[in-house]
C-alpha positions, -999 to 999 in steps of 0.1 A, spaced: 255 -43 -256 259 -34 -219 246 -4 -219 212 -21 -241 213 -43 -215 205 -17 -187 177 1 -202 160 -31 -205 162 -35 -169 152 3 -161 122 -11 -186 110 -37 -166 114 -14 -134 79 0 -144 47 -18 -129 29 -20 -162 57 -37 -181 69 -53 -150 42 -81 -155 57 -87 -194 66 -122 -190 84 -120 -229 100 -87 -216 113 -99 -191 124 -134 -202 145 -111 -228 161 -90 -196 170 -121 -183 187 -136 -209 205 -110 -218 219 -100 -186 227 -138 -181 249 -133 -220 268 -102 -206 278 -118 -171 287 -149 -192 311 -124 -212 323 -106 -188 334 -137 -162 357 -153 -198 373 -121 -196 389 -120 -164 409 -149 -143 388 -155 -112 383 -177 -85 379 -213 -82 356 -236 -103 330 -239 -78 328 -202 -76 320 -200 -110 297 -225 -109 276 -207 -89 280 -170 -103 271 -185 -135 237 -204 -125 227 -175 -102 210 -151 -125 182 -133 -102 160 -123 -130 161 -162 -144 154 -180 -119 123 -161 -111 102 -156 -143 79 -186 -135 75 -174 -100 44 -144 -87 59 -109 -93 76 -96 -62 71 -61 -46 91 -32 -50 103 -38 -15 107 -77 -22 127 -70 -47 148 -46 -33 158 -76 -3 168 -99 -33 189 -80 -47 203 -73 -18 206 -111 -12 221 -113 -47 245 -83 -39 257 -101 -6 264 -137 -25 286 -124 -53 305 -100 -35 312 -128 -7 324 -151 -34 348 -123 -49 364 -118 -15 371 -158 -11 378 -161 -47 411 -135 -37 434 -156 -25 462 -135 -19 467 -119 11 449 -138 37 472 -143 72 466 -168 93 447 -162 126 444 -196 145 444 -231 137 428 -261 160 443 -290 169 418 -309 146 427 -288 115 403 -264 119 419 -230 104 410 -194 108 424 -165 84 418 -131 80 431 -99 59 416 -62 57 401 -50 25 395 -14 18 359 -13 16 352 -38 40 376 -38 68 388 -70 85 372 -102 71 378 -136 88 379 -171 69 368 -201 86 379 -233 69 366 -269 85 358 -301 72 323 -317 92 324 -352 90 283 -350 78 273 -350 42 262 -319 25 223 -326 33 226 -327 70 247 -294 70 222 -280 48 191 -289 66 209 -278 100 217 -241 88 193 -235 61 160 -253 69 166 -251 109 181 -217 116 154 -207 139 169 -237 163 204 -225 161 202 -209 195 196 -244 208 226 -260 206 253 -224 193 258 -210 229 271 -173 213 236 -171 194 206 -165 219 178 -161 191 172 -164 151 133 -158 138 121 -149 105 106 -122 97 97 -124 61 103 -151 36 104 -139 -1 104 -167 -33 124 -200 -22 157 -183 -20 158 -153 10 149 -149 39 149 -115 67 162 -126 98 163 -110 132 195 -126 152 200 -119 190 236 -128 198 243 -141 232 263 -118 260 302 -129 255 319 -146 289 329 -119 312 303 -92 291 334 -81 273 309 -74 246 278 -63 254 242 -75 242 236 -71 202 215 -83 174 210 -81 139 189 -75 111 200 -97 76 193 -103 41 199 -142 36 203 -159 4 205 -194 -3 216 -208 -35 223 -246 -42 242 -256 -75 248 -289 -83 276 -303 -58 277 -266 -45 255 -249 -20 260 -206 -6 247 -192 21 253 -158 21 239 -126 38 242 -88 50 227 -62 71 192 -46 59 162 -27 75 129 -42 81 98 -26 96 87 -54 119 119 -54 138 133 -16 144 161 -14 171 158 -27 207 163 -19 239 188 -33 256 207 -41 227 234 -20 202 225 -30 167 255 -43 144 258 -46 112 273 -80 93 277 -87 58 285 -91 33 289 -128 44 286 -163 36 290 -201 43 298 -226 12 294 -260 16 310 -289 -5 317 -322 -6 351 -333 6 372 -345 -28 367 -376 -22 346 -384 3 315 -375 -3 302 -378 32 320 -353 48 316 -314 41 340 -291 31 327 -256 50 343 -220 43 330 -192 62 330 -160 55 330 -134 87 328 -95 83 307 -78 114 311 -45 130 299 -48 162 293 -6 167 302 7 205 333 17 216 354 -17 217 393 -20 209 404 -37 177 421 -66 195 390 -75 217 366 -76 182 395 -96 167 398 -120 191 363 -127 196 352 -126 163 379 -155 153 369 -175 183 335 -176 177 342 -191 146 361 -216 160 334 -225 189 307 -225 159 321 -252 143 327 -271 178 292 -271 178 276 -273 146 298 -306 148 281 -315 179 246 -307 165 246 -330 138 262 -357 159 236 -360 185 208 -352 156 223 -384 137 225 -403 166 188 -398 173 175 -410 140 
């Protein structure tokens, strides 16, 4: 059936059956039948997990939607890519070493995979519900350089369909200049399921933002945030961060280690701080 299932797709690649609602209503659910498949076959990770691998058929979700560009597409697929390869790396559990954990409970871990390198794992609880952390990082990332000291700038450079989003991301110099100015270029996808929200994202091209002067372009990805509420309490949020960046230059191992774990640390300093002040205000 898999193999049935492809050519469909290569089908619907072609601009005058691309518009075939029926066809591609039938690529969709068919696709959605062979994940379904192959996901019972194998043990994997957590329910939540599933939950979202499950719901998050691209072609699905999209039928009632405009027809994207080639180009479009490409970006949510990349999006797509970036979420379910994310979710297989925290759905691993074996492996992971700890790195550092706070005095509050906050906990960093890390461990090297062969195609990716080293990953790091943050794991906090905010004492927000789900919606505030939400809004914060999803409908307000162009303000995280307000109140994220190690992020200097997020803009949007192209929205596609309610799900992703091309970013452009200035990081801000490190203390001391032990790493030097850089910034990004991401694919973002944003899928909420039920109790279960992703955000997840990794390095692309776009036109409207080649590299700049001044700054060494890294890559991140693939990476992503899941929010949940806490069992039990529904008004505080479970957050897992997935962290896999190579910063380019010439830098040591141990200096990218270190700052790459801190900075997850100091993020959820202030992301805690953020919503605190933004609650406070309302």
């Amino acid at each position: 059936m898999l193999p049935a299932t492809f050519k469909l797709c290569a089908a619907i690649s072609y601009q005058h059956l691309r518009n075939m609602t029926g066809l591609r209503r039938q690529a969709a659910v068919a696709i959605s039948q062979e994940l379904s498949k192959l996901t019972c076959r194998r043990t994997g990770p957590g329910t939540w997990i599933n939950q979202v691998r499950r719901r998050s058929s691209l072609l699905s979700s999209r039928l009632e939607e405009k027809p994207f560009s080639e180009m479009e597409m490409c970006y949510i697929k990349q999006g797509e890519e970036a979420l379910q390869k994310s979710l297989s790396i925290l759905g691993d559990q074996d492996g992971w070493k700890t790195e550092t954990v706070a005095g509050n409970g906050d906990k960093v871990l890390s461990k090297v995979l062969p195609d990716v390198g080293k990953v790091f794992r943050l794991e906090v609880v905010v004492d927000q519900p789900l919606d505030s952390v939400y809004s914060e990082l999803v409908d307000n990332m162009e303000q995280m350089g307000d109140w994220n000291p190690n992020v200097k700038e997020v803009k949007i450079l192209q929205k596609i369909g309610k799900d992703t989003v091309i970013t452009h991301e200035k990081a801000a110099a490190t203390p001391g200049n032990i790493v030097g100015p850089r910034d990004f270029v991401s694919v973002r996808c944003s899928k909420r399921r039920g109790s279960t929200c992703v955000l997840a994202g990794m390095a692309t091209k776009h036109g409207a933002m080649p590299e700049q002067e001044g700054f060494i372009r890294a890559e991140n990805g693939p990476t992503c945030m899941v929010l949940r509420p806490l069992a039990g309490s529904p008004s505080q949020t479970k957050l897992t961060w997935l962290l896999s960046i190579d910063l380019k230059g010439w830098l040591p191992k141990t200096i990218i280690n270190q700052v790459l774990s801190q900075t997850q640390v100091d993020f959820a300093n202030h992301l805690r701080d953020r919503l605190a002040h933004a609650g406070a205000g309302t």
